[in-house]
LOVO-130228 format. One record per atom (N, C-alpha, C): residue in one letter; x, y, z. Coordinates in steps of 0.2 Angstrom, whole numbers, padded with zeros to 4 digits, always signed. Layout:
N
aXYZ;...
This chain:
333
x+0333+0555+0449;x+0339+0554+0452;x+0343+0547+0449;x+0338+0545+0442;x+0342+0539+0440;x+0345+0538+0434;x+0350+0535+0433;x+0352+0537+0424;x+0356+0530+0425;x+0358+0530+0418;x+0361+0524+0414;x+0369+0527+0414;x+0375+0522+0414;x+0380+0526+0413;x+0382+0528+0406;x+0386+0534+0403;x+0387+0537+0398;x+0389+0532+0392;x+0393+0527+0392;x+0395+0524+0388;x+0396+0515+0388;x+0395+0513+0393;x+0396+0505+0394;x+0392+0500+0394;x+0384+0504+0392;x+0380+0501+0392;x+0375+0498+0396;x+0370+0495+0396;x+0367+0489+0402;x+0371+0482+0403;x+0372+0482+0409;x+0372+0478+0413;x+0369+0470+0412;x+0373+0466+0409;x+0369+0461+0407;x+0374+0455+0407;x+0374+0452+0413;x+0380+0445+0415;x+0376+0441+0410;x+0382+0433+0410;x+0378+0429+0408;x+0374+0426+0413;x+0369+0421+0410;x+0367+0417+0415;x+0370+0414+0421;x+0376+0411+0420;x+0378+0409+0424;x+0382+0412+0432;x+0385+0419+0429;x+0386+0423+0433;x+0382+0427+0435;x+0375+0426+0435;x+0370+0432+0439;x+0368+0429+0444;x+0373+0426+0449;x+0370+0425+0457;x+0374+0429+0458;x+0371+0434+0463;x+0372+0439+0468;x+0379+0439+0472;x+0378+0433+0474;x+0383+0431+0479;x+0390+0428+0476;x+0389+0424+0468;x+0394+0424+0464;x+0399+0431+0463;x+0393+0434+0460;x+0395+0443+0459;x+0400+0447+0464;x+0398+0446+0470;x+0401+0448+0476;x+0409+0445+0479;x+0408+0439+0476;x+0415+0438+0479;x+0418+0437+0472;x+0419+0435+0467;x+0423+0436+0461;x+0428+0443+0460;x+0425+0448+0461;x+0433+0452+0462;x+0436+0453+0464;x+0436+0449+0471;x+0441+0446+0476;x+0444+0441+0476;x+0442+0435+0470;x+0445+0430+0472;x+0451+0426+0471;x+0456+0425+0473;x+0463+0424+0472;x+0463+0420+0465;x+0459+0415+0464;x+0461+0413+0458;x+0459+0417+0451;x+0458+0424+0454;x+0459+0431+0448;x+0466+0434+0449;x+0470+0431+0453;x+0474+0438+0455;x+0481+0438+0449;x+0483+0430+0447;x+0488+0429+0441;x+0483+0433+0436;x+0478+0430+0434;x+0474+0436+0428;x+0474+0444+0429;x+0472+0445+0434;x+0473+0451+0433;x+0479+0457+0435;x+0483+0451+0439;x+0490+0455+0439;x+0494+0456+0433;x+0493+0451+0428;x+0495+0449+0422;x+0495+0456+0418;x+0488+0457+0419;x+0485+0463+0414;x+0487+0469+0417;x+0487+0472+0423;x+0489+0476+0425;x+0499+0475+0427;x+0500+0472+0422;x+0509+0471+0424;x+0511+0480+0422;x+0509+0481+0418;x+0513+0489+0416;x+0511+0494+0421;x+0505+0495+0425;x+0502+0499+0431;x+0508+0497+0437;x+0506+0489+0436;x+0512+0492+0443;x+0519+0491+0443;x+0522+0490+0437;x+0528+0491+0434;x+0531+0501+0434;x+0526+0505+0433;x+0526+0511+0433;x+0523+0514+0440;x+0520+0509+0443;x+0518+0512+0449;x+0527+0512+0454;x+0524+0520+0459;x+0528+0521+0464;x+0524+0522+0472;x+0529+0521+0476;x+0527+0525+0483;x+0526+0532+0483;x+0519+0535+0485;x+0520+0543+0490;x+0515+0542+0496;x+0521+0545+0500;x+0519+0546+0505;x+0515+0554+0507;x+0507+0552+0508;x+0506+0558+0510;x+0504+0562+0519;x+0507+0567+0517;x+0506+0572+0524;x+0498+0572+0524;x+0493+0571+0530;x+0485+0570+0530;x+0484+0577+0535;x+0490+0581+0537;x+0488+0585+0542;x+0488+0583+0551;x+0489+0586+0554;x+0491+0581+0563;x+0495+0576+0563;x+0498+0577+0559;x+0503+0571+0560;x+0503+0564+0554;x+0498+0564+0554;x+0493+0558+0551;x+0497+0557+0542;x+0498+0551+0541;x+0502+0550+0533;x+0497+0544+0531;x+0496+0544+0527;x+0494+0538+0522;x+0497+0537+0515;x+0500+0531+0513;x+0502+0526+0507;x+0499+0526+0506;x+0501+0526+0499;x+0498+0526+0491;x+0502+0526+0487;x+0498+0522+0479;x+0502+0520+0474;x+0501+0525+0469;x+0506+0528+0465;x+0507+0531+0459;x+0510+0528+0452;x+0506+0530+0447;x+0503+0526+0442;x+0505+0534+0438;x+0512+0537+0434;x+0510+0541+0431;x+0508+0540+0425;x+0505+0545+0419;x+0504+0544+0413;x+0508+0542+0409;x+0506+0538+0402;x+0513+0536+0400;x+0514+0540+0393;x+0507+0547+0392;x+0509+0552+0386;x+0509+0557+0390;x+0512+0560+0397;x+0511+0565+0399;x+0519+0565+0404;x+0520+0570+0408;x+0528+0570+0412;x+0524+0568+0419;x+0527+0564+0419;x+0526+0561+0429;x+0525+0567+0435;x+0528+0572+0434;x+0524+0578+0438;x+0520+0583+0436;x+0518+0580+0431;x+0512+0585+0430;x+0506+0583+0424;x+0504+0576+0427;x+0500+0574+0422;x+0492+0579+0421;x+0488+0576+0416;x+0484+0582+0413;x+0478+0579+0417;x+0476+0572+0419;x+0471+0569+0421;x+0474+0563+0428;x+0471+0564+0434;x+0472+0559+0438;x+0468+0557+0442;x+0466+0552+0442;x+0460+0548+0447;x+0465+0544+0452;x+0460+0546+0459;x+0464+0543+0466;x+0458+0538+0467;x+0459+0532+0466;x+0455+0526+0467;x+0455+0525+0476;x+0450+0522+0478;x+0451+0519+0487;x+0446+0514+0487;x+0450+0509+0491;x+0447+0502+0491;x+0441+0502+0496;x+0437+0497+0498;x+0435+0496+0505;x+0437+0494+0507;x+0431+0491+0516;x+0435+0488+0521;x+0439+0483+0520;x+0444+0484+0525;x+0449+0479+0524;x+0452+0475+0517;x+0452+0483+0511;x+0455+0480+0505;x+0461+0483+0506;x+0463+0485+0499;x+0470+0490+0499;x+0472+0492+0492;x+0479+0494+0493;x+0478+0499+0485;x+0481+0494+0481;x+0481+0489+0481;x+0483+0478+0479;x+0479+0475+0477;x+0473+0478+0481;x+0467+0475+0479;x+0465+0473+0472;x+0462+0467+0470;x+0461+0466+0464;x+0456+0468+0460;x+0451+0472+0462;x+0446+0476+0459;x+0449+0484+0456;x+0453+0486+0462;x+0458+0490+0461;x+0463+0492+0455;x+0466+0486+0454;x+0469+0483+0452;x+0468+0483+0445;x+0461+0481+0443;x+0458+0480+0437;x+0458+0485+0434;x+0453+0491+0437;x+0451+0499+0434;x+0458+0501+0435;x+0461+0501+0439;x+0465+0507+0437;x+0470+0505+0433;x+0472+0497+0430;x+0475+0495+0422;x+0472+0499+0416;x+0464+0500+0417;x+0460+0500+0410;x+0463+0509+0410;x+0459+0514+0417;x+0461+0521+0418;x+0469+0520+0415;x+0474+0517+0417;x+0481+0517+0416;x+0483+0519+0408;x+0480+0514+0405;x+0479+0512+0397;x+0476+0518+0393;x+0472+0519+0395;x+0466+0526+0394;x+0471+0533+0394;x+0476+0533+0398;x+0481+0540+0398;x+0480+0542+0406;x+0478+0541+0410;x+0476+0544+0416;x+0483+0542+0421;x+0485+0547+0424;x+0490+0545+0432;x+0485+0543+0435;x+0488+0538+0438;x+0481+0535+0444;x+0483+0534+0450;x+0480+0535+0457;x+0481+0534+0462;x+0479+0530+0466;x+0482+0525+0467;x+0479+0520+0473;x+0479+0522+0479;x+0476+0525+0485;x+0478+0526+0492;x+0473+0520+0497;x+0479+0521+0501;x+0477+0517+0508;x+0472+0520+0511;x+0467+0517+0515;x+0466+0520+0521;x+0471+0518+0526;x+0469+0522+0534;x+0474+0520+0538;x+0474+0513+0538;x+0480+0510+0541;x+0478+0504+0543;x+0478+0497+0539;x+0478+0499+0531;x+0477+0495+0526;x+0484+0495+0522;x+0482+0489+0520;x+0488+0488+0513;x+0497+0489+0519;x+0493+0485+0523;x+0500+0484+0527;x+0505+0489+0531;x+0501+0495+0531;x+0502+0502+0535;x+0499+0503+0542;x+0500+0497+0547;x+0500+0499+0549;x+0502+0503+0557;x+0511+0502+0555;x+0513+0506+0558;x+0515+0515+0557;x+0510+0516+0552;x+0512+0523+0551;x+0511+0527+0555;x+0504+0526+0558;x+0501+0530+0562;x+0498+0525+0569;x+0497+0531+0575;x+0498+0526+0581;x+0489+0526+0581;x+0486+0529+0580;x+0476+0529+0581;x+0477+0522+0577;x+0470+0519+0579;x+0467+0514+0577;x+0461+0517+0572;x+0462+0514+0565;x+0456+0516+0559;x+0452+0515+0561;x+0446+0521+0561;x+0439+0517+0560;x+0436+0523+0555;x+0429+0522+0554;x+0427+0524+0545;x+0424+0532+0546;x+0425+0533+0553;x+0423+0541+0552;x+0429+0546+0553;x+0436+0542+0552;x+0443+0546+0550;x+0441+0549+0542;x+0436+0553+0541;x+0438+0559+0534;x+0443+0564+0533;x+0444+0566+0538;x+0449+0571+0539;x+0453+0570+0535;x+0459+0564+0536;x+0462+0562+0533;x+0463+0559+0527;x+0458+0557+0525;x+0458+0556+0517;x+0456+0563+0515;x+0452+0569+0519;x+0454+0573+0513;x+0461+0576+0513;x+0466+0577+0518;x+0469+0579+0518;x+0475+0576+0514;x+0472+0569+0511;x+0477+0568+0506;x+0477+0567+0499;x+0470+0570+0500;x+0468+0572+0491;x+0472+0580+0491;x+0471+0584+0498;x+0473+0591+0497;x+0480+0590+0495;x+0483+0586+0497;x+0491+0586+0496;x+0493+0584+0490;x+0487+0578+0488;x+0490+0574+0478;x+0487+0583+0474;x+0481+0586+0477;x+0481+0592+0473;x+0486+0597+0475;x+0492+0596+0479;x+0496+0604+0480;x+0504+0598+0473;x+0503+0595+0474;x+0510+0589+0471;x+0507+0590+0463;x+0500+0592+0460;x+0500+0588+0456;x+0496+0595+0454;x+0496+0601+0453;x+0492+0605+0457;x+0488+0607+0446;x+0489+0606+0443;x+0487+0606+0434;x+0483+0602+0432;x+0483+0595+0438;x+0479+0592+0435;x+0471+0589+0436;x+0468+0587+0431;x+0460+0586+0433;x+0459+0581+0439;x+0455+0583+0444;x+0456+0578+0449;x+0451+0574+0449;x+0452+0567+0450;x+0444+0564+0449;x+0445+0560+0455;x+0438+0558+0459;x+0438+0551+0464;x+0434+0545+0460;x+0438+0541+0463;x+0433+0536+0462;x+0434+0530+0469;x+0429+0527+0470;x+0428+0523+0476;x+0423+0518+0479;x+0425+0509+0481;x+0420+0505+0482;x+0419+0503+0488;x+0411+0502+0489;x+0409+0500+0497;x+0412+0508+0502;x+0415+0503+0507;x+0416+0506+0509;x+0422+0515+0509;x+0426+0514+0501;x+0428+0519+0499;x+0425+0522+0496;x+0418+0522+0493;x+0414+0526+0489;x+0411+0530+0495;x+0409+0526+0500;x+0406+0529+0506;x+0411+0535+0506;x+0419+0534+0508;x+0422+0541+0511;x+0423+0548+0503;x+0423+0542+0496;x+0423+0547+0494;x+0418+0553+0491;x+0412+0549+0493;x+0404+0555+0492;x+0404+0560+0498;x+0409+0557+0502;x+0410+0564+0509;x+0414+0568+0508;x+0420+0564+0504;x+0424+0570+0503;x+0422+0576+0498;x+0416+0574+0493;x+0416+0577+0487;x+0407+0582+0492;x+0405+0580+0496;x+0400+0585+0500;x+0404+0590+0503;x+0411+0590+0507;x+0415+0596+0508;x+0421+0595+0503;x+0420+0597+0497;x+0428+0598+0493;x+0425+0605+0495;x+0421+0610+0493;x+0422+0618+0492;x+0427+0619+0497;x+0422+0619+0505;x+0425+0621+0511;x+0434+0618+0513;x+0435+0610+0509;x+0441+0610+0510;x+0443+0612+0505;x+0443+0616+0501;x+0447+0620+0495;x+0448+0615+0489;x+0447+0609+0489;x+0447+0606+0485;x+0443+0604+0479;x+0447+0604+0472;x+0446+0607+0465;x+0444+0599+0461;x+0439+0598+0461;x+0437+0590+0459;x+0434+0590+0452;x+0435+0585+0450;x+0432+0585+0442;x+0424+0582+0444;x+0425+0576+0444;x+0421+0569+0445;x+0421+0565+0451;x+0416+0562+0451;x+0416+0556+0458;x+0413+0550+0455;x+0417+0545+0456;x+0409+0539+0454;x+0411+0534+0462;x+0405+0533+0462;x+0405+0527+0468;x+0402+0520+0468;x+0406+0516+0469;x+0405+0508+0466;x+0401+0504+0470;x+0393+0505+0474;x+0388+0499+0479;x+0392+0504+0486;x+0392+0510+0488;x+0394+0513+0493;x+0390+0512+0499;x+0392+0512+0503;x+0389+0512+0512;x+0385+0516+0514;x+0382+0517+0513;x+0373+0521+0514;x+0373+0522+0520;x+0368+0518+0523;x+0367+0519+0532;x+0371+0512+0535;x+0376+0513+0538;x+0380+0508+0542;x+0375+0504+0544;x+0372+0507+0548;x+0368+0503+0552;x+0364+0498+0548;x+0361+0498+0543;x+0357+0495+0540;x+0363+0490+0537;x+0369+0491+0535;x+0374+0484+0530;x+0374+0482+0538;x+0377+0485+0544;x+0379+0480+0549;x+0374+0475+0549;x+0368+0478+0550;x+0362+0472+0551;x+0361+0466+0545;x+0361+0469+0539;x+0363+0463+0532;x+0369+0458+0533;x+0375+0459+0537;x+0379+0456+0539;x+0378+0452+0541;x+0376+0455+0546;x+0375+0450+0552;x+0369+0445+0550;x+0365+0446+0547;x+0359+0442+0547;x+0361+0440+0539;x+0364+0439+0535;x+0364+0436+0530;x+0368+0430+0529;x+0369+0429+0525;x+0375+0423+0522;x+0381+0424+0528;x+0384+0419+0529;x+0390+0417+0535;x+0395+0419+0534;x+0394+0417+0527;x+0402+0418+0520;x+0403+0425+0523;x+0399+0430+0524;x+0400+0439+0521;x+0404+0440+0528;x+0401+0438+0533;x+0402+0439+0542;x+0409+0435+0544;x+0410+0431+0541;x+0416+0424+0542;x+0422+0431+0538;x+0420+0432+0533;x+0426+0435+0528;x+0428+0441+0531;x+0423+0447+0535;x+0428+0452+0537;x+0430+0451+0544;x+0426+0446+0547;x+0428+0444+0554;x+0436+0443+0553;x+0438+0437+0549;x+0444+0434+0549;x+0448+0441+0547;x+0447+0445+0540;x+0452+0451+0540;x+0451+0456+0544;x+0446+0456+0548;x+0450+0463+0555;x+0452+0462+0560;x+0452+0454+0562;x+0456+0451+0566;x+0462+0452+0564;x+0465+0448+0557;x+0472+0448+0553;x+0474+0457+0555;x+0470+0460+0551;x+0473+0468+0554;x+0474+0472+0562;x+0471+0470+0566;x+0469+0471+0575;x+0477+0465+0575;x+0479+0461+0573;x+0486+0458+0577;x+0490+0463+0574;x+0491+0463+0567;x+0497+0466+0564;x+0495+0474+0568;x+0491+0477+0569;x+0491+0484+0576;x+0493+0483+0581;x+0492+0480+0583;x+0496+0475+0591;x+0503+0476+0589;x+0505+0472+0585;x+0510+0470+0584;x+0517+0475+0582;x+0513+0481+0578;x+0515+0488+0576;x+0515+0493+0583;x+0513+0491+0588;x+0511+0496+0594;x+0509+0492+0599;x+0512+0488+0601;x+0514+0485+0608;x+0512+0488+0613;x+0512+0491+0615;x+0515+0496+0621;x+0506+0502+0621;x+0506+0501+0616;x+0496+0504+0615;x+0491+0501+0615;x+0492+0493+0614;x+0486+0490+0611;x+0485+0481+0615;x+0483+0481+0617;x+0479+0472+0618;x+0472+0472+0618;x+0473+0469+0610;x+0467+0467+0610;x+0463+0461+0610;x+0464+0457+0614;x+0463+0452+0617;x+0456+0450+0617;x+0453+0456+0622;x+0446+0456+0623;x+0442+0456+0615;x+0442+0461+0611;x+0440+0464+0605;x+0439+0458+0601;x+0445+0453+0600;x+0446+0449+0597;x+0441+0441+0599;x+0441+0443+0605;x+0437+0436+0606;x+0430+0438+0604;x+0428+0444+0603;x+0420+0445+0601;x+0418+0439+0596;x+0413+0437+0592;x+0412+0433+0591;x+0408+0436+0584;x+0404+0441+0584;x+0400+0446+0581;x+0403+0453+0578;x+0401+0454+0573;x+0404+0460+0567;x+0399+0467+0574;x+0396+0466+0576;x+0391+0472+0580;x+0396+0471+0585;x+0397+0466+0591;x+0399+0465+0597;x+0408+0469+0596;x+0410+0467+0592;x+0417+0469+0588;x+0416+0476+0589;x+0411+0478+0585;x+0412+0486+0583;x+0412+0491+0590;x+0406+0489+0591;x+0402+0492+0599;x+0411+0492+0603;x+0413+0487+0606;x+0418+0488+0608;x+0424+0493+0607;x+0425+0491+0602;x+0430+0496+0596;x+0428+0503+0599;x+0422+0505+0599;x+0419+0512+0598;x+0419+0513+0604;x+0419+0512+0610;x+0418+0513+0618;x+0426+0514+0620;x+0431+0510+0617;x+0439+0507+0620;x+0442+0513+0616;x+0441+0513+0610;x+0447+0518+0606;x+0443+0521+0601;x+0435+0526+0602;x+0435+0532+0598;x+0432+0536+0603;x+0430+0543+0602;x+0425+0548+0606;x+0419+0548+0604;x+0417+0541+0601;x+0409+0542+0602;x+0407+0539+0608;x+0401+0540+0611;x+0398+0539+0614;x+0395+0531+0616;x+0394+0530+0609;x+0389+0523+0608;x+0389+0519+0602;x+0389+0516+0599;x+0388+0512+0593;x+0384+0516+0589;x+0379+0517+0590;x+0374+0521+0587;x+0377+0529+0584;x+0377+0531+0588;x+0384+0538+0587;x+0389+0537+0581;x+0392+0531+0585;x+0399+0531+0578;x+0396+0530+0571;x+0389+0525+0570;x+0387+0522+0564;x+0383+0529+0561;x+0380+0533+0566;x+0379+0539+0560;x+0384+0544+0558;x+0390+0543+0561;x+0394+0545+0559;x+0397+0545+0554;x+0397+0541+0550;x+0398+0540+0541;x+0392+0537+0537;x+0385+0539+0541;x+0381+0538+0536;x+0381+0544+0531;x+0379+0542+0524;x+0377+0546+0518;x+0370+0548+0519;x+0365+0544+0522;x+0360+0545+0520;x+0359+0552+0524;x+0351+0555+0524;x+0349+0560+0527;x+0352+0566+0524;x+0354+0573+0525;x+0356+0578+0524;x+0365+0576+0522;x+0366+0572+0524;x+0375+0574+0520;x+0378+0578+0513;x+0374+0574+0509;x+0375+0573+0503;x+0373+0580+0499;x+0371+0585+0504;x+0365+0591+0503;x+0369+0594+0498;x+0375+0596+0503;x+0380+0601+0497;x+0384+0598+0493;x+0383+0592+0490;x+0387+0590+0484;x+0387+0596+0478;x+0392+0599+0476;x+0393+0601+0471;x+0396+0598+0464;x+0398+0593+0466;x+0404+0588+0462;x+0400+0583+0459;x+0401+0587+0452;x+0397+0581+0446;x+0399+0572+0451;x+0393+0567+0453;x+0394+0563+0455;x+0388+0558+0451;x+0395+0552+0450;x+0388+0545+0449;x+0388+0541+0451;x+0384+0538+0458;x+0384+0532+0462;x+0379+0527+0458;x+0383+0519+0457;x+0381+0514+0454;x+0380+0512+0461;x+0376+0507+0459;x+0372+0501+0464;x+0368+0496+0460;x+0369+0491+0465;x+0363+0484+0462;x+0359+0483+0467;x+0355+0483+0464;x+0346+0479+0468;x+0347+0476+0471;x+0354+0469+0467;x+0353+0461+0472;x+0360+0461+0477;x+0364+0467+0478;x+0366+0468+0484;x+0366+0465+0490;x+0370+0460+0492;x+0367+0456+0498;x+0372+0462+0504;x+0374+0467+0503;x+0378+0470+0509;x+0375+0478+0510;x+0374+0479+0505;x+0372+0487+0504;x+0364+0486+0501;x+0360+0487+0507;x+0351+0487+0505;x+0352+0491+0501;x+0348+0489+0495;x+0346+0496+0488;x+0341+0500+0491;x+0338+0500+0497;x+0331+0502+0500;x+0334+0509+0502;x+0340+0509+0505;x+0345+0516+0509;x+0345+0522+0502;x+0345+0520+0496;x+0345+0527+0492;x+0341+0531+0491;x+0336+0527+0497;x+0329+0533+0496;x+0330+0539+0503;x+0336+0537+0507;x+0337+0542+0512;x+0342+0546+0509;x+0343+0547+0502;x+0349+0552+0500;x+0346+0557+0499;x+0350+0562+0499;x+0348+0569+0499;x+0348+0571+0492;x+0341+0572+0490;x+0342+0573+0483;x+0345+0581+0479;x+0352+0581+0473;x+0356+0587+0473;x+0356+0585+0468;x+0358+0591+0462;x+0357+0590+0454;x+0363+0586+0450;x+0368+0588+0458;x+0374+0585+0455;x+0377+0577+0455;x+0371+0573+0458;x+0371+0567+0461;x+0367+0562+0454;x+0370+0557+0453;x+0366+0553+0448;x+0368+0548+0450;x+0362+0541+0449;x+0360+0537+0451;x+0359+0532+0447;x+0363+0526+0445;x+0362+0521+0441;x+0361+0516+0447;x+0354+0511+0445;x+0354+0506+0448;x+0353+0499+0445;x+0358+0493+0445;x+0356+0489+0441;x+0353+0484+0445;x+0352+0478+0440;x+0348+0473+0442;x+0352+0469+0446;x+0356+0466+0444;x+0361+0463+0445;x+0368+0465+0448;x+0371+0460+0448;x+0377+0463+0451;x+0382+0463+0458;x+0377+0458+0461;x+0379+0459+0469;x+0384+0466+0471;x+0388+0463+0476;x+0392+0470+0480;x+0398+0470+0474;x+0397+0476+0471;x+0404+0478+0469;x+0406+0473+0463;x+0404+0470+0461;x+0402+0463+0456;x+0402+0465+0449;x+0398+0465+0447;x+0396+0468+0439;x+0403+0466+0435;x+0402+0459+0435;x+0409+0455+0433;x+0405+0450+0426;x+0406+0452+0419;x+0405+0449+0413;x+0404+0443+0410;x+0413+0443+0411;x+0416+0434+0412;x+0422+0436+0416;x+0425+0431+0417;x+0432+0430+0421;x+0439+0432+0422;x+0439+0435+0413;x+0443+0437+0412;x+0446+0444+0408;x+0449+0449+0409;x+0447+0456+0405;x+0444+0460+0411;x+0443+0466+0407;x+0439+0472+0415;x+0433+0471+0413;x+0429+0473+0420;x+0424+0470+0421;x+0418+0476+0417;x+0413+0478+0420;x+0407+0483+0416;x+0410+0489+0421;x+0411+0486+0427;x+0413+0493+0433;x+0417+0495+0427;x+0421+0493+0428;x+0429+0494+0425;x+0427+0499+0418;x+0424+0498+0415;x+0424+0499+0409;x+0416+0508+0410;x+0414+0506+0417;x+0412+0512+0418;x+0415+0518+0420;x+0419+0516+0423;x+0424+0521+0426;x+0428+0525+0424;x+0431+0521+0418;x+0435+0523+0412;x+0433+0527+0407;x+0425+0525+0403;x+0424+0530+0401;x+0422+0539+0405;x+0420+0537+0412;x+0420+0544+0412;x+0425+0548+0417;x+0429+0545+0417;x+0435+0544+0424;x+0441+0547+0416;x+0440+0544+0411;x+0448+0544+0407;x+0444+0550+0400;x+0436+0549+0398;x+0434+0550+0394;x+0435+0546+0388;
């Protein structure tokens, strides 16, 4: 269940950049966002709004990126890129890949999840990570819009997590998929919650602050639905969640909602969908340990680097990264 990717080679930072924790926050960090905006100025000069219908009501935003040797409705190849938590389709990792895919020939799709990238008055529910329905719901609609051409996913952390689900039910939901690749995806919730909590401050501090920033801007979009007062005073990414899940979802318990978007165990049973999930060993958020509870399917491939922390796999500082350059090869060919 392990292989090397197709053409980008090994994985081999310099010296300097092989601390884990470097890895992990560098495609995040503001002081990449002139560089990488830079490069990506023609993505989002060509980039538009669609809004998609998710089914019950439910819409999600996203960006479009048509091809620049093909007609805007009807390109021959497109990848619908999805951020993680509390990222969005701005994202600067995002951002990155979908320049190189852009370059390559490919329409590219950057979608929101709910509640991200500044959406959050679209819809009146509060996100939380076992909302699938509607991301496939909006891949069914970029395939009823786009309906010729090759459909690829690709997706990090948290968005690999939704897009290896959506690619276990594409049959049943009728959906026609080329490829998947997934960038350090969410495996057993339970197990990153606990890495969280119990790791480095820096990781706990960083989404603490942005789901609080996201929990006012909901408030603030729906008044009259939301005080979260309490929620907010939690002090802990567990204490946070647990309450979330009891106040505003139908599970039962913390426990419930967190297998609720696990991969591990039987999920991944029916993957049909040629799939390549990358991962690194020195992951400080996603235990490498959890890929032994995946469901082993032929259609599932597994590269695991050395290095690389969460979503990382960053070379030097400037230009796309090894992800980037994985993706591309088998995302654009």
């Amino acid at each position: 269940m392990t292989g090397g990717p197709a053409g980008a080679g090994a994985f081999r930072p310099s010296r300097w950049l092989g601390n884990r924790h470097l890895q992990s926050v560098l495609p995040s960090l503001p002081l990449r966002r002139r560089f990488v905006e830079r490069r990506a100025r023609r993505l989002i000069g060509a980039s538009r709004q669609l809004l998609l219908e998710c089914g019950g009501g439910v819409r999600l935003l996203a960006a479009y990126a048509p091809p620049t040797d093909g007609v805007a409705a009807s390109p021959r190849r497109l990848t619908v890129l999805l951020h993680g938590w509390e990222g969005s389709a701005d994202s600067l990792y995002l951002l990155s890949v979908a320049q190189l895919l852009y370059a390559r020939g490919c329409g590219v799709v950057r979608l929101n999840l709910r509640d991200h990238g500044g959406t959050h008055a679209l819809n009146a529910g509060l996100f939380h990570s076992c909302r699938l329905d509607e991301v496939i719901g909006a891949i069914r609609h970029l395939q009823a819009l786009f309906p010729a051409a090759r459909l690829a996913l690709a997706g990090f952390s948290l968005g690999g997590n939704f897009m290896l689900r959506v690619g276990a039910r594409a049959a049943p939901a009728g959906l026609r998929l080329e490829r998947i690749v997934a960038v350090c995806p969410v495996l057993d919730p339970a197990a990153t919650l606990v890495a969280l909590e119990s790791g480095p401050a820096l990781y706990r501090r960083y989404f603490l602050f942005k789901w609080r920033r996201s929990l006012r801007a909901k408030q603030l979009a729906w008044p009259s639905d939301y005080d979260f007062r309490e929620l907010l005073g939690e002090t802990s990414l567990t204490a946070m969640t647990e309450r979330m899940v009891l106040r505003y979802t139908e599970f039962p318990d913390l426990a419930s909602y967190l297998r609720g978007y696990a991969i591990t165990g039987p999920v991944l049973a029916d993957l049909a969908v040629p799939t390549h999930l990358v991962a690194a060993a020195d992951d400080p958020v996603i235990p490498v340990s959890d890929l032994d509870g995946l469901a082993r399917t032929p259609a599932l491939r597994v590269t695991v680097t050395g290095r690389g922390g969460h979503c990382g796999f960053v070379e030097r500082l400037r230009g796309a990264s090894w992800i980037d350059r994985v993706l591309a090869d088998e995302l654009a060919g």
